[in-house]
GUDREN-317093 format. One record per residue (C-alpha): residue in one letter; residue number from 1; x, y, z. Coordinates in steps of 0.1 Angstrom, whole numbers, plus 5000, padded with zeros to 4 digits. Example, Ala and Ser with C-alpha at 12.3 -4.5 7.8 and 13.67 -1.06 7.14 Angstrom:
<pts>
("A"; 1; (5123; 4955; 5078)),
("S"; 2; (5137; 4989; 5071)),
</pts>
This chain:
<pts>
("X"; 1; (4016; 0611; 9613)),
("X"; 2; (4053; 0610; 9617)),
("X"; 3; (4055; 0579; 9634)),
("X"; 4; (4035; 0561; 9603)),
("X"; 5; (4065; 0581; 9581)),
("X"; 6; (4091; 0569; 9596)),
("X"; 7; (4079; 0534; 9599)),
("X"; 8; (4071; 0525; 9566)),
("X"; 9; (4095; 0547; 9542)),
("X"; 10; (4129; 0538; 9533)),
("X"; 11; (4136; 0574; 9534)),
("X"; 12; (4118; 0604; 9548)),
("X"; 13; (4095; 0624; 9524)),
("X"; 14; (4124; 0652; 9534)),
("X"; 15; (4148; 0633; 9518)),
("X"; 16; (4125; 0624; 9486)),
("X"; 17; (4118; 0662; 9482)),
("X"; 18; (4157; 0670; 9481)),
("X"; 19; (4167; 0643; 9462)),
("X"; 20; (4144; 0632; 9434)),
("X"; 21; (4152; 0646; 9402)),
("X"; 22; (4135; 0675; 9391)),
("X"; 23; (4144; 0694; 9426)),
("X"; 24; (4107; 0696; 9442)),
("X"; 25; (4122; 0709; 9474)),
("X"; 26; (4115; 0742; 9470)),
("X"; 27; (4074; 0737; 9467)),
("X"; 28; (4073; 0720; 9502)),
("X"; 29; (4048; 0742; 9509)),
("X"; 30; (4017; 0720; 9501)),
("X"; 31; (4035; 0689; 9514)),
("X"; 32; (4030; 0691; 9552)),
("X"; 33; (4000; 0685; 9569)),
("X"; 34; (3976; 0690; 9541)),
("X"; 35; (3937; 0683; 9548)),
("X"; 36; (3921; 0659; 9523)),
("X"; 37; (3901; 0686; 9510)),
("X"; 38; (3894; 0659; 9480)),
("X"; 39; (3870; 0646; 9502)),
("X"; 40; (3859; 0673; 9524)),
("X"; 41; (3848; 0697; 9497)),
("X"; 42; (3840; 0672; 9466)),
("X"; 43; (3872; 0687; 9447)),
("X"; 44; (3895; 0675; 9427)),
("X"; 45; (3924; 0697; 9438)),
("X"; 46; (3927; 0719; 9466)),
("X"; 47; (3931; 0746; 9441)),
("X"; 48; (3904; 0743; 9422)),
("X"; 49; (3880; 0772; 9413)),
("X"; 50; (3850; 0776; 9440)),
("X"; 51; (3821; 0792; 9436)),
("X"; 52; (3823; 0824; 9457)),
("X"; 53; (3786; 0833; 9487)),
("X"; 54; (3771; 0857; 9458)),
("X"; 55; (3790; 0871; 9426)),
("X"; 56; (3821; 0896; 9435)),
("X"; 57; (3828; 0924; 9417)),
("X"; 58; (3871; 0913; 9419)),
("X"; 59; (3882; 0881; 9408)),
("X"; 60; (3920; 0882; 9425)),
("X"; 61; (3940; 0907; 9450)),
("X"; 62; (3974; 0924; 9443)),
("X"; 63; (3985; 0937; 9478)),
("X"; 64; (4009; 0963; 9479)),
("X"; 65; (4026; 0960; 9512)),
("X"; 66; (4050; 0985; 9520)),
("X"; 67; (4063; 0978; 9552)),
("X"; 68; (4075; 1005; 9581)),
("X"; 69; (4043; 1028; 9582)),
("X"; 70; (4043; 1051; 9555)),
("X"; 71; (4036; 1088; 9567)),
("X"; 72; (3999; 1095; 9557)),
("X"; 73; (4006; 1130; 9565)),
("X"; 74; (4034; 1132; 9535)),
("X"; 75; (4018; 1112; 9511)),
("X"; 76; (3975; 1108; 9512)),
("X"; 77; (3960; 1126; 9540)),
("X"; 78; (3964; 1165; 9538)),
("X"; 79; (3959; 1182; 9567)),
("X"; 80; (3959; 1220; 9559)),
("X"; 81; (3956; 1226; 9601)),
("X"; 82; (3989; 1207; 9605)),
("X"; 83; (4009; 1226; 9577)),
("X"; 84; (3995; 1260; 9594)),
("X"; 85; (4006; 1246; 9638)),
("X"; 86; (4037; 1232; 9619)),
("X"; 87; (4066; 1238; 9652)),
("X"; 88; (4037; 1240; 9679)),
("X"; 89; (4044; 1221; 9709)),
("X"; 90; (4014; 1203; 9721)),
("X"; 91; (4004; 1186; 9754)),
("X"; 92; (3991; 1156; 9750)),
("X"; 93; (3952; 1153; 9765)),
("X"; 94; (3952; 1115; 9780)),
("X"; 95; (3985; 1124; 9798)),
("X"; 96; (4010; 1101; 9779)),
("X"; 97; (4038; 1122; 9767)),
("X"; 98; (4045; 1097; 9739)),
("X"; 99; (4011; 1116; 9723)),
("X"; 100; (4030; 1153; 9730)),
("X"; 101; (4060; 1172; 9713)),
("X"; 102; (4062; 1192; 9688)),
("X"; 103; (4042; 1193; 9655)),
("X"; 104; (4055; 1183; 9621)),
("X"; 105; (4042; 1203; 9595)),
("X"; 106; (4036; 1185; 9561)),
("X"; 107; (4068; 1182; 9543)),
("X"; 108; (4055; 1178; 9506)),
("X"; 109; (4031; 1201; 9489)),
("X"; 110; (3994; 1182; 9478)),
("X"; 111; (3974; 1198; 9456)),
("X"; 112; (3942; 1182; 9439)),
("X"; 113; (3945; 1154; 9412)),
("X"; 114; (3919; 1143; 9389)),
("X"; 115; (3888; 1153; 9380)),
("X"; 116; (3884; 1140; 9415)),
("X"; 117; (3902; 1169; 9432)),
("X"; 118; (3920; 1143; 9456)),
("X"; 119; (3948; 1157; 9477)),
("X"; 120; (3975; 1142; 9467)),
("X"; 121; (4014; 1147; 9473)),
("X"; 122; (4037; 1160; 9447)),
("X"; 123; (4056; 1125; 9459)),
("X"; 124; (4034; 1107; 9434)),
("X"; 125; (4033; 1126; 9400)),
("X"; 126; (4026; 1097; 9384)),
("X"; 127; (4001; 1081; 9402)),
("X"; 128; (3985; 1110; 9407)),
("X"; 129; (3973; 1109; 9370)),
("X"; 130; (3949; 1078; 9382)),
("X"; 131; (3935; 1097; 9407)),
("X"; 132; (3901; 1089; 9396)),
("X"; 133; (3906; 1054; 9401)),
("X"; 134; (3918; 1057; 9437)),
("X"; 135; (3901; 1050; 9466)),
("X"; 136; (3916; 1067; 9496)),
("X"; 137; (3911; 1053; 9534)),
("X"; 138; (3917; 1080; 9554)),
("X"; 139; (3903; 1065; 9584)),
("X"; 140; (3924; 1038; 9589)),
("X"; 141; (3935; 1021; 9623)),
("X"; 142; (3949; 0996; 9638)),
("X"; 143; (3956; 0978; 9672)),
("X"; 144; (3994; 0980; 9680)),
("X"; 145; (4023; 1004; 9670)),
("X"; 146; (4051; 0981; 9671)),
("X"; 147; (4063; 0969; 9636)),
("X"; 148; (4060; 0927; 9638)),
("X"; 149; (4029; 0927; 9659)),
("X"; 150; (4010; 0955; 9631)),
("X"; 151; (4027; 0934; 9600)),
("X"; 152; (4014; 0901; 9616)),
("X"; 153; (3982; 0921; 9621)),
("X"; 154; (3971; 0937; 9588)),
("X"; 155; (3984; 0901; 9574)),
("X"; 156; (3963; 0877; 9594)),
("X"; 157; (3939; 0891; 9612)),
("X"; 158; (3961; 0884; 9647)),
("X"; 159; (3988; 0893; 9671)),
("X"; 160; (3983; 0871; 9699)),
("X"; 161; (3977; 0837; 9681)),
("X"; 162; (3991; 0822; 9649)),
("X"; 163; (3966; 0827; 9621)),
("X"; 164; (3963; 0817; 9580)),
("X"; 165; (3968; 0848; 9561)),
("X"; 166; (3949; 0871; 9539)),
("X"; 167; (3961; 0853; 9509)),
("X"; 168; (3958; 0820; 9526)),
("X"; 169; (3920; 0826; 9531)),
("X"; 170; (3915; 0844; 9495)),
("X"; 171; (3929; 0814; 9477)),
("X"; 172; (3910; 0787; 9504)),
("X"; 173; (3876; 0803; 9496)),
("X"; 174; (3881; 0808; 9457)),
("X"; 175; (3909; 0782; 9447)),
("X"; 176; (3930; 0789; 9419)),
("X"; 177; (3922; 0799; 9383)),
("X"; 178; (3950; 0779; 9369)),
("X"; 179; (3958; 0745; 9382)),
("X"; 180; (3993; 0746; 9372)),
("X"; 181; (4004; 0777; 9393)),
("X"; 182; (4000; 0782; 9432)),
("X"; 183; (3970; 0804; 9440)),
("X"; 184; (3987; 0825; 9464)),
("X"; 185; (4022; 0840; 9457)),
("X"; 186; (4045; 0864; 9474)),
("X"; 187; (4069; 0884; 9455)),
("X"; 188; (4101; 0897; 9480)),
("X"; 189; (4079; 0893; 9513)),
("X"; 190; (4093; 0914; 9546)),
("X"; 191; (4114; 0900; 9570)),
("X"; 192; (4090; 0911; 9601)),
("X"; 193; (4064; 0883; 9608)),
("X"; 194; (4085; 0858; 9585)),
("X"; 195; (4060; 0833; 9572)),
("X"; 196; (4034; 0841; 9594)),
("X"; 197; (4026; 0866; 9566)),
("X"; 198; (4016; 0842; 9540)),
("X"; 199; (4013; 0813; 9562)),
("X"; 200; (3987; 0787; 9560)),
("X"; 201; (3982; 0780; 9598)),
("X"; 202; (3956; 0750; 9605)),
("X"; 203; (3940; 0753; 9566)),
("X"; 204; (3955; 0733; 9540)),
("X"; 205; (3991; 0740; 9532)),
("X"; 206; (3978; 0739; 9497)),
("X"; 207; (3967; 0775; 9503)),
("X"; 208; (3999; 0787; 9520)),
("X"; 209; (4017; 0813; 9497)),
("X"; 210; (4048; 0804; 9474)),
("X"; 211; (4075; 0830; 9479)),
("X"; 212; (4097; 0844; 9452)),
("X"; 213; (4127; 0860; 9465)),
("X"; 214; (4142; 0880; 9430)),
("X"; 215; (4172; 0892; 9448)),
("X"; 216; (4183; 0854; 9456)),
("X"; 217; (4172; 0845; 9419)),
("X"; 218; (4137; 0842; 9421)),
("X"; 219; (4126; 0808; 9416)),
("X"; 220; (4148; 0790; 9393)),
("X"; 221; (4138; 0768; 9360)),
("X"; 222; (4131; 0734; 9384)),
("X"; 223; (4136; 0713; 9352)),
("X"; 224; (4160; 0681; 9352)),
("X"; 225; (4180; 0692; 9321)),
("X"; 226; (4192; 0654; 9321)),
("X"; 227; (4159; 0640; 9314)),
("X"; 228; (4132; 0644; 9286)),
("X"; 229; (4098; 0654; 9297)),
("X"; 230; (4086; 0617; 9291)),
("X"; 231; (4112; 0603; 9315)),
("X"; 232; (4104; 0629; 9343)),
("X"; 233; (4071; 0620; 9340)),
("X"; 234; (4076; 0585; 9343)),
("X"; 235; (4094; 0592; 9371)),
("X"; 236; (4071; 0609; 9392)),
("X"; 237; (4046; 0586; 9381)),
("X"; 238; (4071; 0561; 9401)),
("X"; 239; (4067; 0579; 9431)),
("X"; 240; (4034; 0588; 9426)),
("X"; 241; (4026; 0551; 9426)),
("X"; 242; (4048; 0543; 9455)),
("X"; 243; (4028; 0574; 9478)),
("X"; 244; (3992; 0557; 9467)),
("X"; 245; (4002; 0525; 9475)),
("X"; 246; (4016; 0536; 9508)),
("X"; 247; (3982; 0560; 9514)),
("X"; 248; (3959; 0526; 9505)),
("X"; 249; (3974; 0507; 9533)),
("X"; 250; (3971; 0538; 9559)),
("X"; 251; (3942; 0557; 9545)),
("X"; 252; (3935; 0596; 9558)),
("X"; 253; (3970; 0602; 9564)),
("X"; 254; (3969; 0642; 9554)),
("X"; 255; (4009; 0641; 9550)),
("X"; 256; (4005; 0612; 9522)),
("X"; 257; (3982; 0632; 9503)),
("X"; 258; (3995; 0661; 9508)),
("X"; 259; (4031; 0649; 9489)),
("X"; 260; (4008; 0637; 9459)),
("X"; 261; (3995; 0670; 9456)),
("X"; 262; (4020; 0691; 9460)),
("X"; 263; (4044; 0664; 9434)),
("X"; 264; (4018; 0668; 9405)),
("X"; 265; (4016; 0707; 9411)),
("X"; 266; (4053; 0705; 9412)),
("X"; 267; (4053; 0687; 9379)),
("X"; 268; (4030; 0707; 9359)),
("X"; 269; (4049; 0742; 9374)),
("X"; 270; (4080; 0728; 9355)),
("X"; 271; (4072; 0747; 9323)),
("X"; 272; (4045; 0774; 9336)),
("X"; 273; (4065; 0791; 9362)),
("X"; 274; (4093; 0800; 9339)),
("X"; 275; (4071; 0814; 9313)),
("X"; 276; (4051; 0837; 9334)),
("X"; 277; (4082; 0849; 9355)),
("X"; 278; (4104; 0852; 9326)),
("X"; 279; (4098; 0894; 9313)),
("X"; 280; (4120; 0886; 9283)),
("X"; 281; (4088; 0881; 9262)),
("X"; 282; (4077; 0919; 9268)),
("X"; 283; (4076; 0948; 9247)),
("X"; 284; (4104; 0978; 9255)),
("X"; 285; (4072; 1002; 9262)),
("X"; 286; (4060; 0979; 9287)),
("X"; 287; (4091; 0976; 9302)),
("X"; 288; (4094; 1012; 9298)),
("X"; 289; (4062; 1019; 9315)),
("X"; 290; (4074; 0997; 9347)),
("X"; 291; (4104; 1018; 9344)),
("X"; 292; (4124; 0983; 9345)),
("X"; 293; (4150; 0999; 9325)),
("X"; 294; (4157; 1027; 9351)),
("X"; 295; (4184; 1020; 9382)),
("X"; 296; (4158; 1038; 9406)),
("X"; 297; (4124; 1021; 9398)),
("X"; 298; (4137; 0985; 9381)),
("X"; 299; (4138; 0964; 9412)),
("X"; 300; (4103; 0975; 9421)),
("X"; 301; (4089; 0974; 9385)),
("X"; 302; (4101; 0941; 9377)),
("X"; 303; (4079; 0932; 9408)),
("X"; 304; (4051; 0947; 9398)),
("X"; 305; (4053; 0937; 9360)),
("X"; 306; (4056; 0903; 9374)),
("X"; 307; (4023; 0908; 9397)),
("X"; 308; (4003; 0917; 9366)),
("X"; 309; (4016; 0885; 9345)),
("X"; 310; (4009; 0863; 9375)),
("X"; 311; (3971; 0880; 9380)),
("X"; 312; (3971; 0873; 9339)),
("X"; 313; (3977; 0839; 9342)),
("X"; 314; (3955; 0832; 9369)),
("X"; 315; (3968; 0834; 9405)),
("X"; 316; (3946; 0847; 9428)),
("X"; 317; (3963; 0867; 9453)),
("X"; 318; (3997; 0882; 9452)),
("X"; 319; (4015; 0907; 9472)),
("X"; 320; (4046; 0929; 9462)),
("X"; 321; (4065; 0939; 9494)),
("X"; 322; (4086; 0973; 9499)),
("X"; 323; (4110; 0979; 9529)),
("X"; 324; (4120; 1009; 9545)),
("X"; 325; (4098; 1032; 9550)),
("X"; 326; (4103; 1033; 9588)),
("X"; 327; (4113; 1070; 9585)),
("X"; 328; (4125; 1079; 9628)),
("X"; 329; (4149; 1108; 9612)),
("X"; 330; (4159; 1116; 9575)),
("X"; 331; (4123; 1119; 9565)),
("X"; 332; (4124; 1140; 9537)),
("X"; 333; (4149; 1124; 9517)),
("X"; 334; (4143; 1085; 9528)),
("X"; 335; (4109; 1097; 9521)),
("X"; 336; (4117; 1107; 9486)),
("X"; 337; (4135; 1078; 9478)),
("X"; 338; (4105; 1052; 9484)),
("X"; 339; (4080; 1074; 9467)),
("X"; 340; (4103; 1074; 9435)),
("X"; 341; (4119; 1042; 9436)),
("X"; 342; (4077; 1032; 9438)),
("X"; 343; (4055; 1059; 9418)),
("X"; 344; (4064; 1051; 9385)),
("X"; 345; (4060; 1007; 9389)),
("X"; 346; (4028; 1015; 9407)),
("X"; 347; (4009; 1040; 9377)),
("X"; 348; (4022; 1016; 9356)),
("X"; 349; (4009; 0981; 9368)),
("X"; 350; (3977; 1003; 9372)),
("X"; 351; (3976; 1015; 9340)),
("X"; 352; (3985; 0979; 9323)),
("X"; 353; (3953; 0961; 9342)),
("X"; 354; (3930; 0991; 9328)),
("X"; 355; (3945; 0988; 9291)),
("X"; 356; (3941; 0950; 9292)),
("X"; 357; (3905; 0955; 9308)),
("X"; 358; (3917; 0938; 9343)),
("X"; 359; (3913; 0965; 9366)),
("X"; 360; (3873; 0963; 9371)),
("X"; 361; (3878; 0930; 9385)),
("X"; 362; (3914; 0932; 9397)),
("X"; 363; (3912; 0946; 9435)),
("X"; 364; (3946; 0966; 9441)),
("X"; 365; (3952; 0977; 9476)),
("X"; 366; (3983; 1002; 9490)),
("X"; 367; (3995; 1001; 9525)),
("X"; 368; (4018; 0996; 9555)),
("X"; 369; (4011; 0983; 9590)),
("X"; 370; (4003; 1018; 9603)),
("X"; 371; (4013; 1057; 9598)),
("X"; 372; (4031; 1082; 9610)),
("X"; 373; (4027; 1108; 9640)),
("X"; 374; (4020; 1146; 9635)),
("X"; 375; (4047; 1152; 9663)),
("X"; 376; (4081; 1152; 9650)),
("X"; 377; (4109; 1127; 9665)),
("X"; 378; (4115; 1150; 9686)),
("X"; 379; (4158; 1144; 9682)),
("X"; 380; (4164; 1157; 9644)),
("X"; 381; (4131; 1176; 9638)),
("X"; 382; (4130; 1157; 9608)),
("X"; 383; (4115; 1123; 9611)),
("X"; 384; (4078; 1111; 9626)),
("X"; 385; (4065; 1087; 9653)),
("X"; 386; (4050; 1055; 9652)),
("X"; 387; (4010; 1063; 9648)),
("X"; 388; (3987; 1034; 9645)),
("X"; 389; (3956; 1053; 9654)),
("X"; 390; (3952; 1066; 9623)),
("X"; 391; (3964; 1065; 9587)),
("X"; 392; (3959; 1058; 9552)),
("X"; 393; (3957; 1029; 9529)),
("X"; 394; (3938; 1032; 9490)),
("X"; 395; (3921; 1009; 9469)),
("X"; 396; (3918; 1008; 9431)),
("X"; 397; (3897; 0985; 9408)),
("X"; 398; (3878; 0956; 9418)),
("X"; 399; (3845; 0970; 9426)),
("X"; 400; (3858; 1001; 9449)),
("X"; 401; (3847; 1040; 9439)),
("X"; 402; (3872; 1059; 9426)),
("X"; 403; (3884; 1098; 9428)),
("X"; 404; (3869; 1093; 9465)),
("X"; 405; (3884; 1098; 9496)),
("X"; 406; (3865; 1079; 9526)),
("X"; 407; (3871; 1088; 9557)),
("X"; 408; (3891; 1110; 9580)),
("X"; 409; (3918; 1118; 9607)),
("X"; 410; (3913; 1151; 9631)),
("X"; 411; (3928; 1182; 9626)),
("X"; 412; (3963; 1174; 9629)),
("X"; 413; (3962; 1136; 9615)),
("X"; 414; (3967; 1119; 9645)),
("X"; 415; (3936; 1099; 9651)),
("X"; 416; (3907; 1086; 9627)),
("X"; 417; (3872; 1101; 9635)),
("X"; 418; (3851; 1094; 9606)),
("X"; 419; (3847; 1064; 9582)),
("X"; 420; (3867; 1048; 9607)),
("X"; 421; (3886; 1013; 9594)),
("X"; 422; (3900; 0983; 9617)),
("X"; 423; (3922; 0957; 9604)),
("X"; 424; (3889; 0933; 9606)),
("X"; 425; (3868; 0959; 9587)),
("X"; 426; (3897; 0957; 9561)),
("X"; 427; (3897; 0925; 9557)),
("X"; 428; (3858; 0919; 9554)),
("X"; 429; (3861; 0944; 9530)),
("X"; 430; (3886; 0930; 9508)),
("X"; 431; (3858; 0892; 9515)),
("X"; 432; (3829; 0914; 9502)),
("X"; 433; (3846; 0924; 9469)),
("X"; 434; (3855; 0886; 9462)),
("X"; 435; (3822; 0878; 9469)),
("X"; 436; (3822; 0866; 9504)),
("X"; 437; (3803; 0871; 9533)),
("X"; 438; (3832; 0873; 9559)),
("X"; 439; (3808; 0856; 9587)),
("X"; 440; (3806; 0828; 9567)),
("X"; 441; (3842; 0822; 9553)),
("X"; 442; (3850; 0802; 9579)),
("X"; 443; (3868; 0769; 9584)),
("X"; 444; (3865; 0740; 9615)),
("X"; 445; (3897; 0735; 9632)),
("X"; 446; (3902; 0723; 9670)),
("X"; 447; (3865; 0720; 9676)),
("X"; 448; (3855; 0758; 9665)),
("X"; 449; (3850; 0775; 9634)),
("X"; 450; (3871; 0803; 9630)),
("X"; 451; (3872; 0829; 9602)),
("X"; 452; (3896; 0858; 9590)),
("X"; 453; (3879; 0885; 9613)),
("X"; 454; (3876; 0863; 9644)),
("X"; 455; (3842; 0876; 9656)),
("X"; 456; (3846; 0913; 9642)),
("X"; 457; (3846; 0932; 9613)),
("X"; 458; (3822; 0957; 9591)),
("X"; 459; (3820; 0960; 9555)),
("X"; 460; (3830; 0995; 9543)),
("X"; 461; (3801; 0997; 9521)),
("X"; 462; (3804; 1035; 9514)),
("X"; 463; (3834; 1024; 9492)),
("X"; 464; (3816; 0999; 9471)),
("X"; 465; (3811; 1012; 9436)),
</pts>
């Protein structure tokens, strides 16, 4: 495909994405190696709304990733048996001394929330007032305790090989609900796992994920301020014309059609993206309820306000990423500082999709890459292990029970034993709710088809409302 570039264009598409007016280098994500998924799947655009196996009880995803493993143990999971061994030194039964030391009682007092009763920590006093709409997964595990391998893992289904991502597959099997905005955005994505995370992998890149990164300024108004909208579009009909002509004489070439895609999404995003980014347009007791006008939860809030205007205006999956919650030593207060920089953003995008009547089909899901141990650090005393045998994650809206708390750890919150969930049964999960059959999601690549869940993966059907 390269070869046929370089031979027959004055310039490389590179240099056509960088230099045309209008600046369309930063969407190169749906110009490489794009299937012609015009004619595979009888759309017009890659992007366009697909009927889902059966009808789905959530219509789009807004992952909450916060990345570092959250301790369970301080936040979702009480475990009354680990506040009352708090300072107990235990051996460890299997031998490895990494699974020994000395206990860690509970650092936060829970108490019940809700007409629910769910044990909740005092870290979330406001989202403990939606309680009822929470779904806690108690039971969670996962494969590997190191950081990238477990954030590569709970984003793509895969350490060992490189894999298309959540929101990749999300926005492959339902397309978009507006054609002028990318079906899959990520808002401040982690560092760990780079763009494995939202990557595309071997499906179209149309279904890769379009980052925003708000501490580098977002994504900028792409407009030519020099030309009219008439003359820009005269100019990318230029090119447009030039790409067809090229993709008549060399037809099949995925890169050609690939560019025109990703030019006329380009186009269109020239007034749309602005708009929805752009929080100006809100009233003070929305911003007020995102607690954007606060030092301690603005950054945060301004992510999640933007979540719900990009789940308003039709993208299908986006994911809000926090930092920092690897918590070695200075639990307590590093602890503190995520849950309130978080609590109040998080009750209020929650509260914002039930008021607008989003949150029945709006799936939210909570969660890092794994948990925290019930042994202590074992240098400061205060600050937990690494534990990806168990943890918890919660769901609201989209079809999941609320005020229910599915699944468990043992005694001490160190291992899930009941309602146990893998990062496969996660994920075929999350496929139910949107209306898929995760065995059948699948997509033909290198002479196999493969699929999100590789050849695992159980619905959690006790969690389905």
């Amino acid at each position: 495909m390269n070869t046929c570039r370089d031979t027959f264009a004055p310039v490389t598409r590179r240099d056509m994405l960088q230099h045309t007016a209008a600046g369309f280098g930063w969407l190169a994500f749906a110009a490489m190696n794009a299937e012609l998924t015009r004619a595979a799947d009888g759309f017009e655009s890659p992007l366009a709304p697909r009927p889902s196996h059966f009808t789905g009880t959530a219509k789009r995803v807004i992952f909450l990733f916060m990345q570092g493993g959250p301790s369970h143990l301080d936040t979702f999971d009480w475990k009354p048996e680990l506040e009352a061994s708090g300072g107990k030194t235990v051996s460890s039964p299997d031998g490895d001394r990494r699974n020994g030391g000395k206990l860690l009682a509970p650092q936060f007092k829970f108490s019940p929330q809700g007409q629910s009763g769910l044990p909740i920590s005092e870290l979330f006093p406001q989202l403990s007032r939606h309680a009822d709409d929470l779904c806690l997964l108690n039971g969670m595990h996962t494969s590997n305790a190191a950081h990238p391998q477990a954030t590569i893992a709970v984003h793509t289904g895969s350490v060992n090989f490189v894999r298309p991502s959540l929101g990749s597959w999300v926005t492959y099997g339902l397309g978009s609900e507006n054609q002028d905005l990318p079906g899959f955005i990520t808002i401040n994505p982690v560092s760990l796992g780079g763009a494995q995370n939202y990557g595309s992998s071997f499906l179209p890149a149309s279904f890769q994920g379009t980052r925003v990164d708000l501490e580098a300024g977002g994504i900028s108004d792409i407009r030519n301020r020099h030309l009219n909208q008439g003359r820009q579009r005269s100019q990318i009909d230029l090119i447009q014309e030039m790409n067809r002509d090229l993709l008549e004489k060399h037809p099949g070439n995925p890169e050609l059609d690939g560019v025109i895609q990703s030019y006329e999404l380009a186009y269109r995003m020239q007034t749309s993206v602005p708009t929805v980014l752009d929080l100006k347009a809100e009233t003070a007791g929305t911003l007020e309820r995102y607690g954007i006008n606060n030092d301690v939860t603005r950054a945060f809030g301004t992510q999640c306000l933007m979540a719900r205007r990009l789940a308003e205006s039709g993208v299908r999956f986006i994911q809000v990423s926090k930092n920092g919650w690897d918590q070695h030593n200075n639990l307590k207060s590093a602890l503190s500082g995520n849950c309130s920089s978080t609590d109040l953003p998080i009750a209020g995008l929650l509260q914002d999709l039930k008021d607008r009547g989003m949150l029945k089909d709006t799936l939210v899901v909570w969660g890092g890459e794994f948990g925290r141990s019930p042994q202590d650090q074992g240098t400061s005393g205060d600050g937990r292990r690494h534990n990806n045998q168990g943890y918890s994650m919660w769901m609201a809206g989209g079809g999941v029970k609320g005020g229910l708390r599915y699944g468990a750890t043992d005694e001490t919150g160190g291992t899930s034993v009941e309602g146990k969930i893998g990062t496969h049964d996660l994920h075929a999960t999350i496929l139910h709710l949107l209306g898929f059959d995760h065995t059948r999601l699948t997509y033909r690549y290198a002479g196999r088809d493969f699929r999100l869940t590789d050849v695992y993966g159980e619905v959690a059907k006790e969690i389905l409302a």
